[in-house]
NUDOLO-987542 format. One line per 3 residues: number of its first residue (from 1); for each residue x, y, z of C-alpha. Coordinates in nm, 2 decimals. Example, Ala and Ser with C-alpha at 12.3 -4.5 7.8 and 13.67 -1.06 7.14 Angstrom:
<rs>
1> 1.23,-0.45,0.78; 1.37,-0.11,0.71
</rs>
This chain:
<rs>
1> 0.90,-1.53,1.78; 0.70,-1.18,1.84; 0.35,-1.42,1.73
4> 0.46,-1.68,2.01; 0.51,-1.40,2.27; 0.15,-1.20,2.15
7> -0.02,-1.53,2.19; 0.14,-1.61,2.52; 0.21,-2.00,2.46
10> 0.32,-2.24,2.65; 0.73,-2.38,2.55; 0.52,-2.72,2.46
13> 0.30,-2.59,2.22; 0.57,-2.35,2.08; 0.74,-2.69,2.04
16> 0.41,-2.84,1.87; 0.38,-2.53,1.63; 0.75,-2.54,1.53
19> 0.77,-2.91,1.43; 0.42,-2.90,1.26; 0.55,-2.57,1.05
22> 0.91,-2.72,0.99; 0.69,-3.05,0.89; 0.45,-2.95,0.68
25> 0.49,-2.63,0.51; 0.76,-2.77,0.30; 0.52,-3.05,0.19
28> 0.24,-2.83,0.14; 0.47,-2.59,-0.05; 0.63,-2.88,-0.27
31> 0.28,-3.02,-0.35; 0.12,-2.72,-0.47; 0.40,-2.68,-0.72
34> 0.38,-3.03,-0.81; 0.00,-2.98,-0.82; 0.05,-2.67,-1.06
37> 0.36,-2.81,-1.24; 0.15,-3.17,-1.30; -0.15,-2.96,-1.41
40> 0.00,-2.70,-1.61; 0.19,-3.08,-1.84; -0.16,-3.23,-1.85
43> -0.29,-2.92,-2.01; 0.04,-2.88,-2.26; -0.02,-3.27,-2.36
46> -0.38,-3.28,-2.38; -0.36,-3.00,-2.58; -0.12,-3.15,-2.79
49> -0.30,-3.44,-2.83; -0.59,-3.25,-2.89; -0.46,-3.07,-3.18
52> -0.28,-3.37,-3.32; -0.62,-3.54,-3.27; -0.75,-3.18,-3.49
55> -0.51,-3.22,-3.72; -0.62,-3.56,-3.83; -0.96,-3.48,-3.81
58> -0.92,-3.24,-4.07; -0.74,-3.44,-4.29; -0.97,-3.72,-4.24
61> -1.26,-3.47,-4.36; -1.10,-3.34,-4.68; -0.98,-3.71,-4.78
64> -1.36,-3.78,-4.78; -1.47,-3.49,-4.90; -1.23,-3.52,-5.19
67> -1.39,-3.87,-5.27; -1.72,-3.73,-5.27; -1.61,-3.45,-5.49
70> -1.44,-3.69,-5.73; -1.76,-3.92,-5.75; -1.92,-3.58,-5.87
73> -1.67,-3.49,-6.11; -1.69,-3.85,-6.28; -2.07,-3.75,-6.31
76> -2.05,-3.39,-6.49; -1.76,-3.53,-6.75; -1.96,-3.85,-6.83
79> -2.06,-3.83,-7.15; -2.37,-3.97,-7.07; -2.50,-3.67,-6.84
82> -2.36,-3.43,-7.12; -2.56,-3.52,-7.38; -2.88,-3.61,-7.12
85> -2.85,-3.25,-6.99; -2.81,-3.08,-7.38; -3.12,-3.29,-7.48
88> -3.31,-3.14,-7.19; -3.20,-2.78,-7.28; -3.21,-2.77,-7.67
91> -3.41,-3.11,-7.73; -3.81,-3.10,-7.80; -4.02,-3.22,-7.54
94> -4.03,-3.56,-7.62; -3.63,-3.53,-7.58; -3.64,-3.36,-7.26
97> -3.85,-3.65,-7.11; -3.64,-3.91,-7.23; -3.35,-3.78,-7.12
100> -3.46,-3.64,-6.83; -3.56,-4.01,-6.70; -3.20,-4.14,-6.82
103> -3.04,-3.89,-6.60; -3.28,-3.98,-6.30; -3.13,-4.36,-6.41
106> -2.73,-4.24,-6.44; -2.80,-4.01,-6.11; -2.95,-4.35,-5.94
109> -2.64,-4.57,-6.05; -2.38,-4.26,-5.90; -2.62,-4.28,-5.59
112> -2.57,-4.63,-5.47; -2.19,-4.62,-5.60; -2.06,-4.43,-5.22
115> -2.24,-4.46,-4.94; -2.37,-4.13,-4.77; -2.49,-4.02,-5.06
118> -2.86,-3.95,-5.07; -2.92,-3.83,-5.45; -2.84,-3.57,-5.73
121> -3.02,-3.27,-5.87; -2.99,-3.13,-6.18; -3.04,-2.71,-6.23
124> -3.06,-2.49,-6.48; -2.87,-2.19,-6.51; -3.20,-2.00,-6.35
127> -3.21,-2.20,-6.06; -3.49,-2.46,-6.20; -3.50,-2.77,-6.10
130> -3.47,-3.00,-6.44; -3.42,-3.37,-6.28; -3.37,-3.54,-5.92
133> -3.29,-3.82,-5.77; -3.35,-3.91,-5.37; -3.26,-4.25,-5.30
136> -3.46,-4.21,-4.96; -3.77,-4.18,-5.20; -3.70,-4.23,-5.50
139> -3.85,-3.96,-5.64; -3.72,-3.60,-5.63; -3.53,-3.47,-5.33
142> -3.68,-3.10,-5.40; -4.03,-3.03,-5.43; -4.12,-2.87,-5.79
145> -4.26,-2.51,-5.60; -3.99,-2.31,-5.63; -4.04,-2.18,-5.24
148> -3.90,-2.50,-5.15; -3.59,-2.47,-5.31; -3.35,-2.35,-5.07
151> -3.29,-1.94,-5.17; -2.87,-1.96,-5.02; -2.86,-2.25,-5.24
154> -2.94,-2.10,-5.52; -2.78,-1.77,-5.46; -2.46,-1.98,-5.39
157> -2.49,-2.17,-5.74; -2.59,-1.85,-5.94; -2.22,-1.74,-5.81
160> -1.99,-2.05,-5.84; -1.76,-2.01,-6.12; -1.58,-2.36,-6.10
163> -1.46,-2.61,-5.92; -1.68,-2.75,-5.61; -1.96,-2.57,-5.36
166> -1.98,-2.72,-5.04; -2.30,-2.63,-4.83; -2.38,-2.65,-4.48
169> -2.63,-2.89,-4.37; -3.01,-2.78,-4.36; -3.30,-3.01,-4.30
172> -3.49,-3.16,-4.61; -3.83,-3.29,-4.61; -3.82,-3.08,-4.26
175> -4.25,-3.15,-4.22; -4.23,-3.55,-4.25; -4.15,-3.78,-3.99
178> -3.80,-3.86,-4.20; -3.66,-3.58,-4.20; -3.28,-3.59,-4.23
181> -2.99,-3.34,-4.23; -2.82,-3.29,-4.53; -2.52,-3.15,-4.72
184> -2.42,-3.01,-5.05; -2.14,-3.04,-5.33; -2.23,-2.86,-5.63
187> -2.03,-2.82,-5.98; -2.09,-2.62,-6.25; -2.14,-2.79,-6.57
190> -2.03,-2.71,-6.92; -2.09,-2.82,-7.27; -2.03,-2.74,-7.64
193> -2.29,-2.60,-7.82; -2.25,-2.44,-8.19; -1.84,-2.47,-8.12
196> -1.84,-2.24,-7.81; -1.82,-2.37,-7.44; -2.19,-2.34,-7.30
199> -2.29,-2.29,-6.91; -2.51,-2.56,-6.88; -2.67,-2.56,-6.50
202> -2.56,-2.71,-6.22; -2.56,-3.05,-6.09; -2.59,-3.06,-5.73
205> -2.48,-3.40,-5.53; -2.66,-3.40,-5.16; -2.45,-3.62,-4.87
208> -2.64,-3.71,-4.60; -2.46,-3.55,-4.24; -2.33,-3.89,-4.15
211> -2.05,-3.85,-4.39; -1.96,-3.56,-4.21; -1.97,-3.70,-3.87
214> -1.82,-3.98,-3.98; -1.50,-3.81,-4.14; -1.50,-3.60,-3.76
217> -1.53,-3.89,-3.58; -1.16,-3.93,-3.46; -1.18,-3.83,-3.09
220> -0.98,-3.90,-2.78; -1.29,-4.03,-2.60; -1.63,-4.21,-2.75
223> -1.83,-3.92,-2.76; -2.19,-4.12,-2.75; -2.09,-4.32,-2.45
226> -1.94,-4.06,-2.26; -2.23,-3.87,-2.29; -2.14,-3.65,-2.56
229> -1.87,-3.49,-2.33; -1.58,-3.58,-2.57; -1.65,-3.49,-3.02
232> -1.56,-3.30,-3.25; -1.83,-3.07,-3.42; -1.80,-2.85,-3.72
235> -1.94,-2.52,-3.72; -1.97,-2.24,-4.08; -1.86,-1.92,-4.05
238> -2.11,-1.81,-3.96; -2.09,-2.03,-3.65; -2.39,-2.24,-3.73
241> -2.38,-2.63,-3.60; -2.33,-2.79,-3.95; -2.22,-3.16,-3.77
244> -2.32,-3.23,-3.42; -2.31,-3.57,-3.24; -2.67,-3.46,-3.12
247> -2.86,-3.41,-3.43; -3.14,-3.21,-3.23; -2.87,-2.94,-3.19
250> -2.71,-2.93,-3.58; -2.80,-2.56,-3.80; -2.85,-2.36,-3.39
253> -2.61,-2.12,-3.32; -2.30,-2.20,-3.13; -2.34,-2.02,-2.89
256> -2.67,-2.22,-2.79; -2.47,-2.50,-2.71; -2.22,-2.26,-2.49
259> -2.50,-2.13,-2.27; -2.42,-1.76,-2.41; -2.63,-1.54,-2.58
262> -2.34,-1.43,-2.82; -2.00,-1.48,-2.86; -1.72,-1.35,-3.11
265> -1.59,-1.44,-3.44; -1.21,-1.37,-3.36; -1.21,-1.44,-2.98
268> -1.40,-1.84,-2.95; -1.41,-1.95,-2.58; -1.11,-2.18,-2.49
271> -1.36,-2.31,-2.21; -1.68,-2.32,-2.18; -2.00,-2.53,-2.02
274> -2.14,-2.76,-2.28; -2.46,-2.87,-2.24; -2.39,-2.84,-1.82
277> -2.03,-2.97,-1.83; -1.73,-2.74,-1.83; -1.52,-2.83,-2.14
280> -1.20,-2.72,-2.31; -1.25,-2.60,-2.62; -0.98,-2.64,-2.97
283> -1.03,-2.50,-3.28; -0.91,-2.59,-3.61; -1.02,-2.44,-3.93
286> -1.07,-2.61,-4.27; -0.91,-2.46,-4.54; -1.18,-2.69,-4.84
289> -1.53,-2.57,-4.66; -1.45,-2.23,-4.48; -1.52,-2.44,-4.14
292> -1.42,-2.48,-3.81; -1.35,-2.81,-3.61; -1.39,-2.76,-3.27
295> -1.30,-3.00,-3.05; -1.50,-3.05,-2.69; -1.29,-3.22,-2.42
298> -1.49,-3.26,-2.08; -1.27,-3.21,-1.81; -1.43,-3.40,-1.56
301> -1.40,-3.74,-1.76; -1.02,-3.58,-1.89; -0.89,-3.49,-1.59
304> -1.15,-3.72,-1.37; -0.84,-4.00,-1.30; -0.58,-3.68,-1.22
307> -0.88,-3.53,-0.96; -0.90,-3.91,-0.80; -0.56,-3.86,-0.75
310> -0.54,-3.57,-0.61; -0.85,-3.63,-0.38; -0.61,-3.97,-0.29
313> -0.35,-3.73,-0.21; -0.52,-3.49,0.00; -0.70,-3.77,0.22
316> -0.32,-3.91,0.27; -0.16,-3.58,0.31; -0.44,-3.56,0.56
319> -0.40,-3.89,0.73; -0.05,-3.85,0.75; -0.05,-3.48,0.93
322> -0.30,-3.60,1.19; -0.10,-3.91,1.25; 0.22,-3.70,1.26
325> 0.06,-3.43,1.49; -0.04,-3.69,1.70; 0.34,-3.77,1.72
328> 0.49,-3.45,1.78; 0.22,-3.42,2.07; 0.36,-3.68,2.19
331> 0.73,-3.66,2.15; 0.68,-3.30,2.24; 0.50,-3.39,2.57
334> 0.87,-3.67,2.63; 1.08,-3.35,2.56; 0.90,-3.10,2.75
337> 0.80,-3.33,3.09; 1.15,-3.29,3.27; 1.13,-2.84,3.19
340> 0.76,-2.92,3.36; 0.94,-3.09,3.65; 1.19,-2.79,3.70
343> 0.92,-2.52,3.65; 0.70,-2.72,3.89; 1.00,-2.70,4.13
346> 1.09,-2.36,4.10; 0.75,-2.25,4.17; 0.77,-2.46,4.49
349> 1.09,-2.27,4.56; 0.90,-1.97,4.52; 0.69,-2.05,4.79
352> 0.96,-2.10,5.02; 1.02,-2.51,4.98; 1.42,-2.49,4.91
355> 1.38,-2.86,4.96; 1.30,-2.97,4.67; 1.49,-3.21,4.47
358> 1.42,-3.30,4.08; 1.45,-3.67,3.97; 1.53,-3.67,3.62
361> 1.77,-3.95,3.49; 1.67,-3.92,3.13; 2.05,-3.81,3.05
364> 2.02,-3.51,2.82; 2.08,-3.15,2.86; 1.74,-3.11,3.10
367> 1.88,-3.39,3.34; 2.21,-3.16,3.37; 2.01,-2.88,3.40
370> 1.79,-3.06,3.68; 2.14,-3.18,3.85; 2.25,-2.84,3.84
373> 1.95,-2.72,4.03; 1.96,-3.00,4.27; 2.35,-2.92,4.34
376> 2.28,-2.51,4.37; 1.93,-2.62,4.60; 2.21,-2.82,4.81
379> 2.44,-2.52,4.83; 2.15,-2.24,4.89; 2.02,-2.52,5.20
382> 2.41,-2.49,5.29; 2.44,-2.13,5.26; 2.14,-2.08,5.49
385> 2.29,-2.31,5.73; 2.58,-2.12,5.73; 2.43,-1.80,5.78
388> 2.22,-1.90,6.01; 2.53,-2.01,6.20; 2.67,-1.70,6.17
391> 2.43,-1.46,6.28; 2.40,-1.70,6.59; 2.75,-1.66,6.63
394> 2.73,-1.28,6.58; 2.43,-1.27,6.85; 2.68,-1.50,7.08
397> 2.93,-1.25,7.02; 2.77,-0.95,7.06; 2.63,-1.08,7.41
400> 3.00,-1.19,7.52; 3.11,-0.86,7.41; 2.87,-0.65,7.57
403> 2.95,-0.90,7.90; 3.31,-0.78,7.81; 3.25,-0.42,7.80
406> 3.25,-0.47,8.20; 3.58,-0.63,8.26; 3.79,-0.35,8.18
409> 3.61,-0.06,8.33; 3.60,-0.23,8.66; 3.96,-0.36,8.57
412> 4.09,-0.01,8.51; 3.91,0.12,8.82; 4.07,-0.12,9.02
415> 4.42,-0.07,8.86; 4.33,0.30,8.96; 4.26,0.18,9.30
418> 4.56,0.01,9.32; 4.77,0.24,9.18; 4.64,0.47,9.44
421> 4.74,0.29,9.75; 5.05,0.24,9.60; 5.14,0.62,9.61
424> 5.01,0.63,9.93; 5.26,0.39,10.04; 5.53,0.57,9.86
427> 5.53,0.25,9.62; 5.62,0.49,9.30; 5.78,0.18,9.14
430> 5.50,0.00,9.18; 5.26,0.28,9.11; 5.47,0.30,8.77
433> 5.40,-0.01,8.65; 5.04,-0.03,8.76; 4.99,0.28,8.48
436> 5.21,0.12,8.23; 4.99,-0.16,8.25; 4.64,0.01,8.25
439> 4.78,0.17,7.95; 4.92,-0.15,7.77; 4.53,-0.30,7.86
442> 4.36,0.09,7.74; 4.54,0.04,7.42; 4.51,-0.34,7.33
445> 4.15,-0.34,7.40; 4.01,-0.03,7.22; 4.01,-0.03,6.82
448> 4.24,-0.33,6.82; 4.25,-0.32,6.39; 4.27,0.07,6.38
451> 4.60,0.20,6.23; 4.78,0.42,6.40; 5.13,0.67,6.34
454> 5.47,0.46,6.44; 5.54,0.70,6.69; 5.25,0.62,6.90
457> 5.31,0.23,6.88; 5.63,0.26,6.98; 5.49,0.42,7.30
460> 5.28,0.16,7.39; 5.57,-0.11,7.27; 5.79,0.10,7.54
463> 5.51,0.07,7.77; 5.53,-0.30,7.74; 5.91,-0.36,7.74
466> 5.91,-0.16,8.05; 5.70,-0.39,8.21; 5.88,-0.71,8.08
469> 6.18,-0.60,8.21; 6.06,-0.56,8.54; 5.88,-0.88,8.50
472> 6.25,-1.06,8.44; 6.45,-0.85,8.64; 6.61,-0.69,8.41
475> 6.76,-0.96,8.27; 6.75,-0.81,7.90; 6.81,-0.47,7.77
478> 6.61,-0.31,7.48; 6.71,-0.11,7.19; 6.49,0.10,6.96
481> 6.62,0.21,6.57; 6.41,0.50,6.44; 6.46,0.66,6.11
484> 6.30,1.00,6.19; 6.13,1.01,5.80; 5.93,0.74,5.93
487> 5.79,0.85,6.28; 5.46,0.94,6.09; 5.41,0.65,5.89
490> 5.06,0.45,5.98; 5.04,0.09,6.05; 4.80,-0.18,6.23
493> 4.82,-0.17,6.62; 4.95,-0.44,6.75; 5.13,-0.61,6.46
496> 5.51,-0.63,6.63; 5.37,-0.71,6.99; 5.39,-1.09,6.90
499> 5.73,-1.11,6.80; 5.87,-0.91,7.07; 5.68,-1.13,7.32
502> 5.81,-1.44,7.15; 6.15,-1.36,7.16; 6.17,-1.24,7.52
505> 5.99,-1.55,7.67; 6.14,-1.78,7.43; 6.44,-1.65,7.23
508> 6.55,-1.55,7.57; 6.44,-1.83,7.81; 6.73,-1.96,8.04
511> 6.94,-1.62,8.03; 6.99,-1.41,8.36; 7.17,-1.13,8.21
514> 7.34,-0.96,7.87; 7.00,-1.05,7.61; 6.99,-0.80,7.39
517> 6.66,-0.67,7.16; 6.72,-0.43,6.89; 6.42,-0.34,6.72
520> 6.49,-0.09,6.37; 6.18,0.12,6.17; 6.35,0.19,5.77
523> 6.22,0.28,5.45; 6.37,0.01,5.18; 6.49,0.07,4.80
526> 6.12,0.01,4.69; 5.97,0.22,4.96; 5.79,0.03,5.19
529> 5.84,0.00,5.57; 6.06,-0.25,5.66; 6.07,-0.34,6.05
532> 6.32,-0.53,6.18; 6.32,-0.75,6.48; 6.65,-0.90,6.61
535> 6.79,-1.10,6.94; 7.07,-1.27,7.01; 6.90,-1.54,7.19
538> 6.91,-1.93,7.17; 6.76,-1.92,6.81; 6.55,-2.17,6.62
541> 6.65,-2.48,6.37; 6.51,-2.44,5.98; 6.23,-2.68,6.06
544> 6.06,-2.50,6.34; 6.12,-2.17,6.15; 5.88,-2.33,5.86
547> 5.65,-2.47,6.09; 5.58,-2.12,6.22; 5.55,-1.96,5.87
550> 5.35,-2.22,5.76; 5.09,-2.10,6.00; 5.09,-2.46,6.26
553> 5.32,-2.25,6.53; 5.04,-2.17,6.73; 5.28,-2.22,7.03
556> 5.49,-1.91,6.94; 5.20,-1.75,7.00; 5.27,-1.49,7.30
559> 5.10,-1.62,7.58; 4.81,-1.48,7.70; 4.77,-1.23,7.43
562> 4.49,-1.44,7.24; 4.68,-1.27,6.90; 5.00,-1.49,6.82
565> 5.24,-1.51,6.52; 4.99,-1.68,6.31; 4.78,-1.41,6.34
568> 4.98,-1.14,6.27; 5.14,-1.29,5.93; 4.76,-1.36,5.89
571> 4.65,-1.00,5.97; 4.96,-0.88,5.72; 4.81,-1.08,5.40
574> 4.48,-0.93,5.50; 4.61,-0.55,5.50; 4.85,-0.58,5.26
577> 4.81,-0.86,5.01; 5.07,-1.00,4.83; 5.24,-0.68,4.88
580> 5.35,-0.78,5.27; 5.65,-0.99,5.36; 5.78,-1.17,5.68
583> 6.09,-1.34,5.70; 6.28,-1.50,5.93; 6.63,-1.59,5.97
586> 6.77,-1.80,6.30; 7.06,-1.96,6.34; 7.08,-2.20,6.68
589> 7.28,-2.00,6.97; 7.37,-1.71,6.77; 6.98,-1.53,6.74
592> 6.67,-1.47,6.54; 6.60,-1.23,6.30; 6.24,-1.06,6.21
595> 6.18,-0.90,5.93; 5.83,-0.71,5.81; 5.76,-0.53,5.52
598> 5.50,-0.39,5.40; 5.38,-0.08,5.19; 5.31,0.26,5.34
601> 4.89,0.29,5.25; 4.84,0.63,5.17; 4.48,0.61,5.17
604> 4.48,0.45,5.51; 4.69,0.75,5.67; 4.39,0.96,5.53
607> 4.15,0.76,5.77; 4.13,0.89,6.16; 4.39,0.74,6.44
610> 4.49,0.76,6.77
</rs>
């Protein structure tokens, strides 16, 4: 999430990113491990196979090795060649040539009795050559200078003891145009001579390199027709080429073939470019010659159908993620058009359009989220509305109130007038009731929700009373209850005013004399301030009593006053909460109670009053 907020990217190609991630990286996870696991087999089995293949190989070369070397042991026990060779060592010379020439004749039969091999010499315990046979000539494989004779050769003859030498391949007749490579099994030979076991020379049987290649030809791939890219060679210990598919190539150092100047006895390359092509490289040493089968496997032409594959994968894996980018795109572009239809919106909103509406009916969370901001567009434009209403109806009211403002100074200035002309006319009972009512008007009008102490609303309730009275001739008498722990308790002006109003017009409507109105201030068990309003009036039946709780009695309302009942119990819940009470009991002809309660706010005393 930190990358997506550096590079600042849109929620659709967040979206994009996400789904090619979740996608792909799995895939390209699980086929590199495939790719590794697949590899890493191929290698095990090849190799495998490659050393099986090895295995064979250099069984296949001792099993015809063996044949040769039992060919040459028939030859040095025949008794034929013993008395031949003693003939040519002890005879006269007359001897020596016979015999030499039926040796050249036994040597020529063994010659043609295997194929491969290319003739026999015979040598004296010195190293001199004392008959030959070459079928490719017919005459002597060795030339008679002793220079010619190969000096290893003979070194390695002076020093066999018994059983068979096996030599690498050299080059013979190496100036002629028929020059062929060639190989070695020699065997000491023994006679008896005056009772006593005589070393007798050597008789040396020469293979042509065919045999060898022949016996290594066991490979997992033609080696000719693929190019020489799949054989097995043999190389000495010294790491001379003694058998090479490429005959150009057989006595060079290994390491020719490996493009390397050197390499190590103990540590041979297990892969290497041969001859261009990178190869893996098995070795397997031959217990009979001292040799080493190595075993070239190009991995191009081994692994060539495993690459193919691979190359098929990657151009699938490739098809397949620009097909399924193309997809996501796409589906990404469905999911993300309705978020571009509200963030279009909202930045119309912005500019001050609150009137526009999304249409989005695709029925996921979007579309709620586009209802939702169609329903809270509709209640802003409503709001707004309202508002606007409102502050028009504030500006109305201001105006009507500053209108107002001049009612009552030019109505208490007339009152004044009045009252004036009263006492000039020694009209004091009229003058008395022209200040009780510029007071009543003084004290209604001015700070109508302030609260102020008991004591000084039951003035201005006296105030009134006095006036009512006069009003109906005193046709009702008054009476006021006052618990004295209670004369500095605060409440709202103007809160009893409607109930005493009600019951004089209408609890007492019809009587002419003996209405009483008992009005009691108390403290209750739980503390609050209970007032109680009482008559003895006509009274009121249950259903009207509802009505006027209920809040539809605007009729009870006092008339004139613009304040009413409703407004009061209205007025109570607003001060006081659930905490305020009215009640009302009536019973017809006998009266109606009032009852108010409601707590004593002792932070509200705190604030200023009258």
């Amino acid at each position: 999430m930190q990358i997506f907020k550096k590079l600042e990217l849109n929620y659709k190609n967040k979206l994009i990113i996400t789904f090619v991630l979740v996608a792909f990286l799995p895939s390209i996870f699980m086929h590199f491990l495939t790719y590794m696991n697949s590899t890493r087999a191929m290698n095990t089995k090849i190799n495998e196979l490659v050393t099986y293949n090895l295995i064979q190989t250099n069984k296949n070369l001792n099993a015809s090795l063996s044949e040769y070397e039992d060919v040459l042991y028939q030859l040095i026990i025949s008794e034929d060649v013993i008395k031949s060779t003693k003939k040519i060592l002890h005879g006269s010379d007359f001897d020596q040539l016979t015999y030499s020439d039926t040796l050249i004749q036994i040597f020529s039969g063994y010659t043609n009795s295997k194929p491969g091999i290319r003739g026999f010499t015979y040598f004296d315990n010195n190293g001199n050559i004392l008959a030959s046979y070459d079928k490719a000539t017919g005459s002597s494989l060795w030339s008679e200078e002793r220079n010619n004779i190969p000096f290893l050769l003979i070194m390695k003859l002076n020093n066999i003891q018994q059983g068979p030498l096996i030599t690498s391949t050299e080059k013979v007749n190496a100036d002629s145009s028929d020059g062929q490579f060639v190989f070695h099994i020699a065997r000491r030979l023994y006679g008896i001579s005056s009772d006593r076991l005589e070393k007798m020379g050597y008789i040396v049987m020469t293979l042509e390199e065919s045999v060898l290649a022949n016996a290594c030809s066991i490979s997992l791939m033609d080696a000719k027709a693929q190019g020489m890219s799949n054989a097995n060679i043999l190389i000495d210990h010294a790491q001379n080429i003694v058998s090479f598919p490429d005959e150009k190539r057989i006595g060079s150092h290994f390491s020719g073939i490996l493009g390397v100047k050197d390499i190590s006895k103990d540590h041979l390359p297990e892969q290497a470019m041969v001859l261009g092509q990178s190869s893996m490289m098995n070795y397997y040493p031959n217990e009979k010659t001292g040799w080493t089968i190595v075993s070239m496997t190009n991995e191009q032409k081994m692994f060539g159908e495993m690459y193919a594959m691979q190359k098929i994968n990657l151009w699938t894996g490739f098809a397949i993620f620009l097909v399924t980018t193309l997809l996501i795109v796409y589906f990404s572009g469905l999911l993300t058009k309705s978020i571009h239809k509200i963030v279009n919106a909202m930045k119309l909103t912005e500019h001050g359009n609150l009137n526009v509406k999304i249409e989005d009916n695709t029925g996921d969370e979007i579309s709620i989220i586009a209802s939702s901001y169609n329903n809270m567009m509709t209640t802003i434009n409503e709001l707004m509305e309202e508002t606007k209403l409102a502050v028009q109806k504030q500006k109305e009211s201001e105006i009507r109130s500053l209108e107002a403002q001049i009612n009552p100074h030019f109505l208490y200035n007339t009152l004044d007038s009045i009252n004036w002309m009263a006492i000039e006319k020694e009209e004091h009972d009229i003058s008395q009731m022209i200040k009780g009512l510029a007071l009543i008007l003084r004290y209604s009008i001015s700070h109508s929700n302030q609260m102020v102490n008991l004591a000084y609303e039951l003035e201005w309730l006296e105030h009134y009373l006095f006036l009512q009275q006069n009003r109906f001739n005193d046709s009702f008498q008054y009476f006021i209850h006052l618990d004295p722990s209670v004369k500095e308790v605060k409440l709202y002006k103007l809160l009893l005013q409607p109930f005493v109003e009600n019951t004089i017009i209408h609890g007492f409507a019809g009587k002419k004399s003996g209405a009483e109105l008992h009005i009691r201030f108390r403290l209750n068990d739980e503390g609050f301030l209970c007032v109680e309003i009482e008559d003895n009036g006509c009274g009121m039946d249950e259903s009207t009593v509802r009505t006027m709780l209920d809040g539809g009695a605007r009729e009870f309302g006092a008339i004139g006053s613009g304040i009413g009942i409703r407004n009061v119990i209205e007025r109570l819940h607003l001060y006081y909460g659930d905490k305020a009470q009215c009640r009302v009991e009536s019973t017809i002809g006998k009266g109606t109670k009032v009852s108010l309660i409601f707590p004593i706010d002792a932070n509200a005393q705190k604030d200023g009053d009258l």
